[in-house]
Backbone bond lengths (Angstrom), bond angles and torsions (degrees), N, CA, C in turn:
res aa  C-N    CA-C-N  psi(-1)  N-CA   C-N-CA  omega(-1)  CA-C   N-CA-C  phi
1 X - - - 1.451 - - 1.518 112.26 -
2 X 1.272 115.70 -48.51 1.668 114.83 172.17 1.343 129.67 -86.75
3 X 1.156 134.83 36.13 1.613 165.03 -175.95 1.673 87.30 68.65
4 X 0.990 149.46 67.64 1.001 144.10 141.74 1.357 133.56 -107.97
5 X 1.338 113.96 55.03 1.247 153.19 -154.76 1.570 127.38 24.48
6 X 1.438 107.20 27.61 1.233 113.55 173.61 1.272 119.44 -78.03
7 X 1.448 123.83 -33.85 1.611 151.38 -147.29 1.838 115.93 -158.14
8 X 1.003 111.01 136.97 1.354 105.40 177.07 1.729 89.81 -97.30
9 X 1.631 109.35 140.56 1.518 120.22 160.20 1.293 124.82 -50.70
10 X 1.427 150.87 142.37 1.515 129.49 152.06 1.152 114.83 -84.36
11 X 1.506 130.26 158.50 1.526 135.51 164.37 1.255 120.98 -45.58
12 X 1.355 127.88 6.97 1.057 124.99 -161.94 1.773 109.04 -131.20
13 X 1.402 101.42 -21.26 1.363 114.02 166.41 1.832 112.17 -92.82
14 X 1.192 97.31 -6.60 1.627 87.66 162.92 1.415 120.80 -116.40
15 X 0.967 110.36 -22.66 1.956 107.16 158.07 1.206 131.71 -74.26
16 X 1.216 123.00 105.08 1.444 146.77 157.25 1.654 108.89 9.00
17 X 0.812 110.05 73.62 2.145 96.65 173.82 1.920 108.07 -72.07
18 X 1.565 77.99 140.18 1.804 94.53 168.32 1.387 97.20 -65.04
19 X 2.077 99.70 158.03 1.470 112.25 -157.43 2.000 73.18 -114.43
20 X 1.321 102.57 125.02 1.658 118.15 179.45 1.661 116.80 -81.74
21 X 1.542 99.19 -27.64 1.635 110.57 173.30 1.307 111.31 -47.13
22 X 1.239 112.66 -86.35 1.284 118.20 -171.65 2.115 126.36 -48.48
23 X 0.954 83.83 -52.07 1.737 89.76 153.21 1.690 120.55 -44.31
24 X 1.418 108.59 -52.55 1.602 91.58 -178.31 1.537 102.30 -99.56
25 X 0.963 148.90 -7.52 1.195 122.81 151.83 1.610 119.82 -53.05
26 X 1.475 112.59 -53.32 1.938 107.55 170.18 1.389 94.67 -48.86
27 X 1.295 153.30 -20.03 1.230 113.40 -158.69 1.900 88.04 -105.11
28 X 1.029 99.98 -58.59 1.776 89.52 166.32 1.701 123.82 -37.56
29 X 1.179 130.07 -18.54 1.289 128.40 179.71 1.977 94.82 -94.98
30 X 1.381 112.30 -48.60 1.443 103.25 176.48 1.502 115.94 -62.64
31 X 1.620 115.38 -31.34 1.114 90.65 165.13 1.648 145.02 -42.57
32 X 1.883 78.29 -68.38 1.821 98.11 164.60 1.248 111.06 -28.67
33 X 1.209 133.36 -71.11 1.641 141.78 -151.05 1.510 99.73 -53.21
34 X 1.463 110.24 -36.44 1.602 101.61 -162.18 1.519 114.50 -90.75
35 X 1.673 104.23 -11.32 1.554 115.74 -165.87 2.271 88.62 -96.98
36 X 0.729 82.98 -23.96 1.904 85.08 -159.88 2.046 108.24 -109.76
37 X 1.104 108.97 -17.32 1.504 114.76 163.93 1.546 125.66 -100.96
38 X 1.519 86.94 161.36 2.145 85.54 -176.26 1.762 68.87 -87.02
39 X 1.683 92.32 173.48 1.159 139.08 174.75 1.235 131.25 -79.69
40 X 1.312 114.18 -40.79 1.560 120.16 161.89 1.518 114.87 -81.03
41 X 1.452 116.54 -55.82 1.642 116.60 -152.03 1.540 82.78 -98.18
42 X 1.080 142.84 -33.69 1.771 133.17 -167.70 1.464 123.53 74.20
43 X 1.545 99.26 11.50 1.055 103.28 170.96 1.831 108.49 -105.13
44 X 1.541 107.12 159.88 1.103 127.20 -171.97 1.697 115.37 -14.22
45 X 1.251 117.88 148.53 1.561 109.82 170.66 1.661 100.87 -95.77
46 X 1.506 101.55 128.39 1.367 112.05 -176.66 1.538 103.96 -144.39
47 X 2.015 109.67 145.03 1.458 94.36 -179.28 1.105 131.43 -81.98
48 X 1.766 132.20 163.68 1.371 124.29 15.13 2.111 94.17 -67.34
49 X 1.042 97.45 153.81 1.680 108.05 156.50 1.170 127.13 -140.74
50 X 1.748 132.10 117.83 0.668 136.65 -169.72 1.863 138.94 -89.17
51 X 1.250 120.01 132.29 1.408 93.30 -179.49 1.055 125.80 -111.75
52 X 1.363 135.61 166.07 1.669 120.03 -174.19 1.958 103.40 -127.04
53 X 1.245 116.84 -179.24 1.387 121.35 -158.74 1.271 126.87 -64.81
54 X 1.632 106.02 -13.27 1.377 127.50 176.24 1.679 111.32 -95.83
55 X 1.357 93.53 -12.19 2.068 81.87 168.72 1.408 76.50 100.33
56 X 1.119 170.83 18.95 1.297 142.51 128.33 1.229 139.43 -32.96
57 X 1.685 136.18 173.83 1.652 126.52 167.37 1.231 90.20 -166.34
58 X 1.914 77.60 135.43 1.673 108.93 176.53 1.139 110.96 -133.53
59 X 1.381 108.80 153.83 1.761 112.00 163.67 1.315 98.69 -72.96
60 X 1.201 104.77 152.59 1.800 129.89 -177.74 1.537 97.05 -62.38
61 X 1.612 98.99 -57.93 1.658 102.09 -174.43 1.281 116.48 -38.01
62 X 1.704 115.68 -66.98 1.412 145.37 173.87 1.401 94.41 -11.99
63 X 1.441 110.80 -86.04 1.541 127.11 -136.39 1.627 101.12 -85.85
64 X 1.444 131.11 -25.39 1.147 125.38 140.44 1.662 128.90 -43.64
65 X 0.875 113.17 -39.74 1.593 121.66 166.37 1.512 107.71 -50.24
66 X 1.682 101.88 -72.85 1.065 122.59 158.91 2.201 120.00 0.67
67 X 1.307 89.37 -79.99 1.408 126.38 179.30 1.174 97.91 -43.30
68 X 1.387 124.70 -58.73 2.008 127.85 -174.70 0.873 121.39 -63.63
69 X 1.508 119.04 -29.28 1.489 131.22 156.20 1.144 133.26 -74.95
70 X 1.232 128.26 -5.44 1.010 150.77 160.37 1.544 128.75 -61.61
71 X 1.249 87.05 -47.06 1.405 111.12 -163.80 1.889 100.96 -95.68
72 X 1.106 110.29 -11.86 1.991 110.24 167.91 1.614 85.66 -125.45
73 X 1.381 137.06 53.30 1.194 145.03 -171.62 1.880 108.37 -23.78
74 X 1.328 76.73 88.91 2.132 99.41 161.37 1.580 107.01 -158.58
75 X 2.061 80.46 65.93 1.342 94.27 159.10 1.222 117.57 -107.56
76 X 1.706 150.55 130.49 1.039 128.80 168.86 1.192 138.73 -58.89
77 X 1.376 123.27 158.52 1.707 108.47 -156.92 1.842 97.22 -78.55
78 X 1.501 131.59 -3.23 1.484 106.37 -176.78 1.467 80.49 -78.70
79 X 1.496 144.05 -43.77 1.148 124.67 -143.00 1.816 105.34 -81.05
80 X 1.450 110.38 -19.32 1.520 98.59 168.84 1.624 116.16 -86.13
81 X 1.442 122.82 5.64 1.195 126.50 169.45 1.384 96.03 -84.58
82 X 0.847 116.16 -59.00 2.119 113.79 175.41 1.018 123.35 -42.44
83 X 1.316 133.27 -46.99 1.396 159.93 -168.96 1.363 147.69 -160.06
84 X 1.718 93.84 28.38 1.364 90.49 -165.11 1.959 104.73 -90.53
85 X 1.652 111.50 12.64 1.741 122.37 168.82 1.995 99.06 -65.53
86 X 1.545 112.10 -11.37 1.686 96.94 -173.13 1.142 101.24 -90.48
87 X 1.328 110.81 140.04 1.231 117.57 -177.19 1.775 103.39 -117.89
88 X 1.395 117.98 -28.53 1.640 111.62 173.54 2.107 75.19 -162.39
89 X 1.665 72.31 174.39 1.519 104.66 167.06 1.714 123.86 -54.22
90 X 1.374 96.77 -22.44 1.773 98.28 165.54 1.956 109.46 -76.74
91 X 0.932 114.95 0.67 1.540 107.38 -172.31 1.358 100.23 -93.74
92 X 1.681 133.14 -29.88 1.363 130.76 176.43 2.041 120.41 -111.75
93 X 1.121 104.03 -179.75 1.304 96.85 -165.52 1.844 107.51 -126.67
94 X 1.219 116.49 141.26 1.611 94.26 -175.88 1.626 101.89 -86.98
95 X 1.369 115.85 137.82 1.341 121.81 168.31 1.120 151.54 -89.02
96 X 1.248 155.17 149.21 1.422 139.13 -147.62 1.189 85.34 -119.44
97 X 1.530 134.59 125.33 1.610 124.70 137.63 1.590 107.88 -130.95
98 X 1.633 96.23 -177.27 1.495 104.94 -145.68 1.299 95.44 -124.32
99 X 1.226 115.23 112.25 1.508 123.77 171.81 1.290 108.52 -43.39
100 X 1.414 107.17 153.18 1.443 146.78 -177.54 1.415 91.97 -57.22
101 X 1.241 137.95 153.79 1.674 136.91 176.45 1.407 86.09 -128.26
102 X 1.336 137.63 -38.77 1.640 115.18 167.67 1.639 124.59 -89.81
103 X 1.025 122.76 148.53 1.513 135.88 -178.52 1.319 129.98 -67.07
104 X 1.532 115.84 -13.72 1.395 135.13 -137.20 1.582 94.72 -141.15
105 X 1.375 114.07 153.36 1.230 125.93 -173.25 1.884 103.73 -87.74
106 X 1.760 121.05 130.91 0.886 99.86 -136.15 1.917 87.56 -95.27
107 X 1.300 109.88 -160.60 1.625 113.53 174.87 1.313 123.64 -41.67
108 X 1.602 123.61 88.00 1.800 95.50 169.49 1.365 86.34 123.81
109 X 1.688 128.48 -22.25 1.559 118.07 169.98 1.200 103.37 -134.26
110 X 1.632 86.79 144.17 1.762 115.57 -170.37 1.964 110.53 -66.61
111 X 1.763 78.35 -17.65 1.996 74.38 -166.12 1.416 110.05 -120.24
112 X 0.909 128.34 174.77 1.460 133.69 154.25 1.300 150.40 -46.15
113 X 1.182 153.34 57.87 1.246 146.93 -147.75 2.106 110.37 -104.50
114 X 1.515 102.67 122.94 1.303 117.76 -150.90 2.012 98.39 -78.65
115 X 0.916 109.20 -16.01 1.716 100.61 -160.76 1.882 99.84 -128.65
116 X 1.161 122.34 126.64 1.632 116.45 165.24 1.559 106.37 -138.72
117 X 1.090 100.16 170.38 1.485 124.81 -175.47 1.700 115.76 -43.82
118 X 1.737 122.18 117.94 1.305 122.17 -162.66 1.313 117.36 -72.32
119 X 2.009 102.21 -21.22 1.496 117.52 -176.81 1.254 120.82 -103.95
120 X 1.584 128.38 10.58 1.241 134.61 -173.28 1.206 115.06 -163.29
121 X 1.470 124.56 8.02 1.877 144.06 -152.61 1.637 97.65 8.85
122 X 1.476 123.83 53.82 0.918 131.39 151.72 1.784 105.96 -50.22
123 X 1.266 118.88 133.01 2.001 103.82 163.34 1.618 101.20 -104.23
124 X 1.612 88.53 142.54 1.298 139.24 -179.55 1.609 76.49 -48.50
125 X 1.579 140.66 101.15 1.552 108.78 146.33 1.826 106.69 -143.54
126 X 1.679 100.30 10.57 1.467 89.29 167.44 1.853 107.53 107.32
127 X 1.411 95.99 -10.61 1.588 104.44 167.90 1.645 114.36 -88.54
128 X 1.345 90.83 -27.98 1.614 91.36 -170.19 1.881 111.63 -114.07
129 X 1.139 115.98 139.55 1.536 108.79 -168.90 1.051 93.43 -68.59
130 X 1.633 127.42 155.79 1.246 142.40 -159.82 2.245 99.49 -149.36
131 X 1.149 93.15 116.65 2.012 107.91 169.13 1.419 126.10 -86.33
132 X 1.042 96.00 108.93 2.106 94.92 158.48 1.404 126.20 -86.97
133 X 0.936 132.55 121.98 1.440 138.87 -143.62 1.980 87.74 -103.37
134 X 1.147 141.98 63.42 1.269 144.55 177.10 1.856 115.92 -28.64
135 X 1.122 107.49 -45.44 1.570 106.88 160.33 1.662 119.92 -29.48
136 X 1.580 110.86 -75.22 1.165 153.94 156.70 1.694 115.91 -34.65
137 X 1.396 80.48 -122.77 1.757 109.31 167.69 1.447 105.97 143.01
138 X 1.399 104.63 48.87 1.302 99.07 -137.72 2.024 71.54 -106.74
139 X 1.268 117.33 149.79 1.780 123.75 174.33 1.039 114.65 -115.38
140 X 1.607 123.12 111.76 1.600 103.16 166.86 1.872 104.01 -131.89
141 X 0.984 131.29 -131.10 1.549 137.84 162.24 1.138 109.02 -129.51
142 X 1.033 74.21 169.71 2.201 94.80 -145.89 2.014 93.62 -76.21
143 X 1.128 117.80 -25.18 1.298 130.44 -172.84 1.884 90.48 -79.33
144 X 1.056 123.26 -57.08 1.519 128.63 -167.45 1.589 100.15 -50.87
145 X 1.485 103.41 -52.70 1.697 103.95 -145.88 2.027 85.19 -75.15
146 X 1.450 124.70 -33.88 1.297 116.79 -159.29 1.694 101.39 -75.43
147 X 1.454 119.86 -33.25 1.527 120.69 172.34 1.611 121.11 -61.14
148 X 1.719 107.95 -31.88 1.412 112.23 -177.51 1.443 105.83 -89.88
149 X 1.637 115.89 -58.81 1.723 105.12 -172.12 1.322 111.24 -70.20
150 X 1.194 123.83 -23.44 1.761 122.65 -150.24 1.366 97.70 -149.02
151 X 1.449 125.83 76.03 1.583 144.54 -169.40 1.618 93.51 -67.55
152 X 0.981 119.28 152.42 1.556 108.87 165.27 1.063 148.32 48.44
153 X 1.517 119.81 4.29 1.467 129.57 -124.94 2.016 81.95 -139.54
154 X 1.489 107.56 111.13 1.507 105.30 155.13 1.019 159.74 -121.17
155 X 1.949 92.41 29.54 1.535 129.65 177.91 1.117 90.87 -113.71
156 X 1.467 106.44 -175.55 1.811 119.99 151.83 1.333 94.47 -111.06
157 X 1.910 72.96 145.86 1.575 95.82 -170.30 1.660 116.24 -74.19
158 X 1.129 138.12 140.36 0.800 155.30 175.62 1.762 142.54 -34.34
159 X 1.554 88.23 -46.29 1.625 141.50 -173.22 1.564 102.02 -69.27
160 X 1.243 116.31 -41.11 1.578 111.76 -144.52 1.356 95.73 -150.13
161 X 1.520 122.49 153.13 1.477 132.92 175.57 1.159 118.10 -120.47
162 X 1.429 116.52 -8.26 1.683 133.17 164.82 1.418 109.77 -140.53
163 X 1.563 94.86 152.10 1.222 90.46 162.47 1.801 118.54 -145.19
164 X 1.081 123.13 167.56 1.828 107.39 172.22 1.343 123.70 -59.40
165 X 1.408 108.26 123.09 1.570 117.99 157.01 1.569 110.37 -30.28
166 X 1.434 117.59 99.36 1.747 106.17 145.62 1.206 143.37 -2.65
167 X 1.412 101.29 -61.14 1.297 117.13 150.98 1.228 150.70 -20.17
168 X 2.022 97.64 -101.22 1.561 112.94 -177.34 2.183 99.82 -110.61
169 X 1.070 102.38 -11.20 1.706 107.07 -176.97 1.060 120.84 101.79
170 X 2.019 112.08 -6.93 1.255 104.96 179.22 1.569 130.30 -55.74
171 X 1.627 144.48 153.77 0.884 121.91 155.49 1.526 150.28 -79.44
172 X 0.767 141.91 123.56 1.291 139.19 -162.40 2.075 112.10 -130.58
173 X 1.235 97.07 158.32 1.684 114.34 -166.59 1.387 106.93 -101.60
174 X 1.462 120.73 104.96 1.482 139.25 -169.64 1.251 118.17 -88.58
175 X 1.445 127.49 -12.02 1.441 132.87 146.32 1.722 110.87 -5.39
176 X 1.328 122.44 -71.93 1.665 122.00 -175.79 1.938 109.97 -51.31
177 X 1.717 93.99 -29.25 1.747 85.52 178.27 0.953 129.45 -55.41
178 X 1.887 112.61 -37.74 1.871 111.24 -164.60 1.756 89.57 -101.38
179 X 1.507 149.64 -4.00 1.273 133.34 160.43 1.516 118.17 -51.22
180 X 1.685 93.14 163.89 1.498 105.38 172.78 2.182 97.97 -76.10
181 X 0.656 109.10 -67.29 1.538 128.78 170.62 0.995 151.24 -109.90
182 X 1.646 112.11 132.51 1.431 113.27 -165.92 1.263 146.62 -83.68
183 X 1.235 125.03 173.52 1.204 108.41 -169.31 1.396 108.47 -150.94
184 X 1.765 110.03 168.66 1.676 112.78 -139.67 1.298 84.20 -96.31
185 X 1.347 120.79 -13.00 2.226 115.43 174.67 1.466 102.81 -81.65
186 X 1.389 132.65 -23.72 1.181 105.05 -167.90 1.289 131.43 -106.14
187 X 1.386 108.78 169.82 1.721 108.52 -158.95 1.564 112.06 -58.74
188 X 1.435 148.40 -22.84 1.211 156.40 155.41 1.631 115.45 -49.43
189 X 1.055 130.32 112.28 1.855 114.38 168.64 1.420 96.07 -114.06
190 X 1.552 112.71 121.27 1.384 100.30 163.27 1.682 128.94 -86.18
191 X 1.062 118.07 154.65 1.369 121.36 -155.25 2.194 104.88 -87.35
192 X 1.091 106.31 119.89 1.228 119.84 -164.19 1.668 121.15 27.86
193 X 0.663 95.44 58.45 1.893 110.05 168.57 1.122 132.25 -31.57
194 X 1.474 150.35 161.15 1.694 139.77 -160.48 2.073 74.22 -76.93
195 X 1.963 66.71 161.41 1.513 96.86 172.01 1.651 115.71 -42.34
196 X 1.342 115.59 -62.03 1.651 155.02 -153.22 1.855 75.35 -61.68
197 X 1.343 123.05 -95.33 1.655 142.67 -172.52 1.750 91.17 -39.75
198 X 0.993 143.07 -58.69 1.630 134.01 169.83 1.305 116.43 -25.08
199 X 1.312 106.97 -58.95 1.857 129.09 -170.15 1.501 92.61 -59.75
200 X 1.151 129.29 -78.41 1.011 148.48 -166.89 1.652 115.35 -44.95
201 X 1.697 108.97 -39.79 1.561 111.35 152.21 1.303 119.65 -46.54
202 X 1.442 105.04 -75.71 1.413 110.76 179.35 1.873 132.51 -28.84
203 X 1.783 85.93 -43.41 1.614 90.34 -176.69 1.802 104.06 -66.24
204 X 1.360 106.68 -29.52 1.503 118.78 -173.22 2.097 101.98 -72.18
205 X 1.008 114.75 -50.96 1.587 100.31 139.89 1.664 146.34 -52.90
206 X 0.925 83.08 -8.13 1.983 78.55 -175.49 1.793 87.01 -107.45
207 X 1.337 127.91 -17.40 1.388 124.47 164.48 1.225 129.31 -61.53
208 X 1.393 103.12 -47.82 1.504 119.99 167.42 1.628 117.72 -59.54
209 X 1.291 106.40 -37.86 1.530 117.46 -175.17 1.164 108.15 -56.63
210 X 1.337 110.17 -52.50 1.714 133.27 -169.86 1.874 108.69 -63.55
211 X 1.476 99.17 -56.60 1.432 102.61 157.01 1.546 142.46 -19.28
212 X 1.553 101.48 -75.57 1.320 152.12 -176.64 2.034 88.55 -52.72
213 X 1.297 102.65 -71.05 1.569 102.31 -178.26 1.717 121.18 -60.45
214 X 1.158 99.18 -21.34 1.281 116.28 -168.70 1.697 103.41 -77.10
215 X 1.569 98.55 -24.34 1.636 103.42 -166.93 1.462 84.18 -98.60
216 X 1.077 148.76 -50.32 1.202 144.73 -165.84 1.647 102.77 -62.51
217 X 1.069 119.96 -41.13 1.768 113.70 177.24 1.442 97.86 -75.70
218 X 0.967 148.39 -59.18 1.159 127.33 -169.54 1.794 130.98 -79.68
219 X 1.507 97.28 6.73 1.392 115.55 159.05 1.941 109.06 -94.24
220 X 0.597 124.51 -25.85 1.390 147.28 164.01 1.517 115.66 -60.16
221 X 1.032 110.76 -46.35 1.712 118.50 168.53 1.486 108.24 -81.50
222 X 1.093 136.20 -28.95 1.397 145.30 -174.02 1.412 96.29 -71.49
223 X 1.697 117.79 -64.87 1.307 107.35 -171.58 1.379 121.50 -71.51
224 X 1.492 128.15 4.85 1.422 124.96 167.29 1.263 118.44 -110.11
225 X 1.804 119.93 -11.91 1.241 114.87 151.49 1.731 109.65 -66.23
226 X 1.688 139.44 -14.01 0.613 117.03 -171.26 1.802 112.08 -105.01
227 X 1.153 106.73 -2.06 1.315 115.63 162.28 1.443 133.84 -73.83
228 X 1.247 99.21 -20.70 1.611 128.13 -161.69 1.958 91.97 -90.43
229 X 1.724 99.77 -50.17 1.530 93.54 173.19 1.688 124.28 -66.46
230 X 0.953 102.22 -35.65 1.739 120.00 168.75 1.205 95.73 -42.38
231 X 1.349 130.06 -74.00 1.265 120.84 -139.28 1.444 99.58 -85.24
232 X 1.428 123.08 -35.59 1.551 118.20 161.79 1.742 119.11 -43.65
233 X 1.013 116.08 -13.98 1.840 120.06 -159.70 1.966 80.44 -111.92
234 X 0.934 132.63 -51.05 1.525 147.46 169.90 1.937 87.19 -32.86
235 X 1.161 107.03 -85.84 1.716 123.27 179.47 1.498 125.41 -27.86
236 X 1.752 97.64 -44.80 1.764 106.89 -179.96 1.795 89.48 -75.03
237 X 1.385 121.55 -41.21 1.604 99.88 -134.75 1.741 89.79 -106.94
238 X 1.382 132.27 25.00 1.579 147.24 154.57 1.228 115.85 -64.31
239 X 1.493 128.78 80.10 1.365 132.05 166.21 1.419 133.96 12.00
240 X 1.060 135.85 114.32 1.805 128.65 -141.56 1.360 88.73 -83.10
241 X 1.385 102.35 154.70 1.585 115.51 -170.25 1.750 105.72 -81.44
242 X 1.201 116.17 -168.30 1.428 116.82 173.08 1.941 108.11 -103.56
243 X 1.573 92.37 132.75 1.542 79.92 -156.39 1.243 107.05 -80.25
244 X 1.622 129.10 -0.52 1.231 128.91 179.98 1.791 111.68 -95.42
245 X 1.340 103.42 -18.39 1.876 108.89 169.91 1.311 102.30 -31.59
246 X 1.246 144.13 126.89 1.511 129.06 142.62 1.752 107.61 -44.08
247 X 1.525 82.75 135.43 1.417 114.05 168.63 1.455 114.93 76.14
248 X 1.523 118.17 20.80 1.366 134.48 174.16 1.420 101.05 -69.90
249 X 1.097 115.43 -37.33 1.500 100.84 -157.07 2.009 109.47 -70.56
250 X 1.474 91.46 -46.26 1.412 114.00 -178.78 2.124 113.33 -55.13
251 X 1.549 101.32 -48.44 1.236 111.23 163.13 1.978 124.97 -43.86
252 X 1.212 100.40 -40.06 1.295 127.01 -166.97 1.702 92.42 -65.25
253 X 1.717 98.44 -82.77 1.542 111.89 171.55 1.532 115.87 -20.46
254 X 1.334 114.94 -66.01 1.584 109.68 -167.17 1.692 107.41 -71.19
255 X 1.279 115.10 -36.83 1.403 96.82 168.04 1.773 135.27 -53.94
256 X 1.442 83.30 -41.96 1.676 102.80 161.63 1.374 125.39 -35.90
257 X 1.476 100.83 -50.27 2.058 113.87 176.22 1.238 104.29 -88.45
258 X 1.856 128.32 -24.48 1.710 91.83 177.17 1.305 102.61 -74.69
259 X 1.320 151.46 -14.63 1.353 148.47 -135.59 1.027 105.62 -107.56
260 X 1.948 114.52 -23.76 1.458 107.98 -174.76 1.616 107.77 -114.16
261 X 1.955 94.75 3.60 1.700 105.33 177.67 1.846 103.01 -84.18
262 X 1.731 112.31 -38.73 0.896 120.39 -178.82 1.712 110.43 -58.92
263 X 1.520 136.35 -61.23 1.401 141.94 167.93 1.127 101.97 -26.01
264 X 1.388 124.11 -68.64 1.924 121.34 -143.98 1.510 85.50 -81.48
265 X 0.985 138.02 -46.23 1.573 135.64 175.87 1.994 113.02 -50.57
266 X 1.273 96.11 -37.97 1.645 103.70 166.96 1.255 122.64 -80.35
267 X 1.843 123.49 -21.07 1.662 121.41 170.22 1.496 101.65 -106.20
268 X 1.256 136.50 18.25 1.103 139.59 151.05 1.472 122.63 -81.33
């Protein structure tokens, strides 16, 4: 058995094998962390909880904190890698989920997971794709909402561009269901998404961002080119002075050039 010429060894009894234990437990504990913690503080997910466009979840508290620090910037840089796309409380949504109805960690996981599916008690644990209904906030899995709203159905339907939440009845726009990929406008958010589809949000945020400012400066220039004309039209239609007043004449003149400095500056 030990090359001592009883037995020849195989290659396989003398190379070292990786130990598989320890590996999937880290990955079962990283799971947990990401399905059952806020995002900023790492502590427990508790309600209100909020989500943001990338499928994230935060405590309300958390990410308000968050926000104050932000704003006299002593935020740390993991926490602006996490979240530093929020810019206020309009960027995320508060969410509805549905407690766990069993106590116990279910088949196949070592740990606990507190919230599962309202239409299939699927649990929330990161095996199964999981939806935020952005209308709403309403969470279920992506398997629940396609068996209840859209029975059978493996197009989008045709007929309709919303339809009611399962749920609460709200309506919402199902467009993101029948795509290859998602996106940070549409009414669907899926709930923590591969790495690769994350990135790809984000860049679809920092577009919008760029946008968004871009429209705001050039709404911004509009309203002071349009002030600038006002007050030129203010200038022509000001009661003519007396032309013998001292210093009428000179008064007259300079109004004359802002009025015609203000125009060519407005068709320019």
């Amino acid at each position: 058995m030990g090359n001592d010429g009883g037995s020849i060894a195989r290659r396989d009894d003398l190379v070292k094998t990786k130990a598989t234990g320890p590996i999937s437990v880290d990955r079962d504990e990283m799971r947990h962390t990401q399905w059952t913690l806020c995002r900023i503080s790492r502590q427990k997910l508790r309600a209100p909880i909020m989500i943001d466009r990338l499928g994230q979840l935060y405590n309300k508290e958390a990410l308000i904190e968050y926000l104050l620090r932000k704003s006299t910037k002593t935020v740390s840089e993991a926490e602006t890698k996490v979240a530093g796309h929020i810019r206020g409380l309009k960027d995320v949504r508060q969410v509805q989920l549905h407690v766990n109805p069993t106590h116990e960690a279910a088949g196949g996981d070592a740990l606990y997971y507190p919230y599962a599916c309202p239409l299939t008690q699927r649990v929330m644990n990161g095996k199964h794709k999981f939806v935020c209904l952005w209308p709403c906030g309403c969470v279920m899995s992506e398997t629940g909402l396609r068996e209840t709203a859209f029975p059978g159905q493996k197009k989008r339907p045709e007929d309709k561009a919303t339809t009611p939440c399962p749920q609460c009845g709200v309506l919402f726009g199902h467009d993101a269901l029948w795509k290859d990929e998602p996106s940070v406008d549409a009414d669907l958010i899926w709930l923590y998404p591969p790495t690769a589809t994350q990135a790809m949000l984000r860049e679809q945020l920092v577009a919008h961002a760029a946008a968004s400012r871009k429209k705001r400066k050039a709404k911004q220039v509009d309203n002071d080119t349009t002030k600038r004309v006002r007050a030129a039209v203010d200038v022509d239609t000001t009661p003519s002075l007396n032309q013998t007043a001292p210093g009428a004449y000179a008064v007259q003149q300079v109004r004359a050039a802002q009025a015609q400095a203000a125009q060519h500056e407005a068709a320019s």
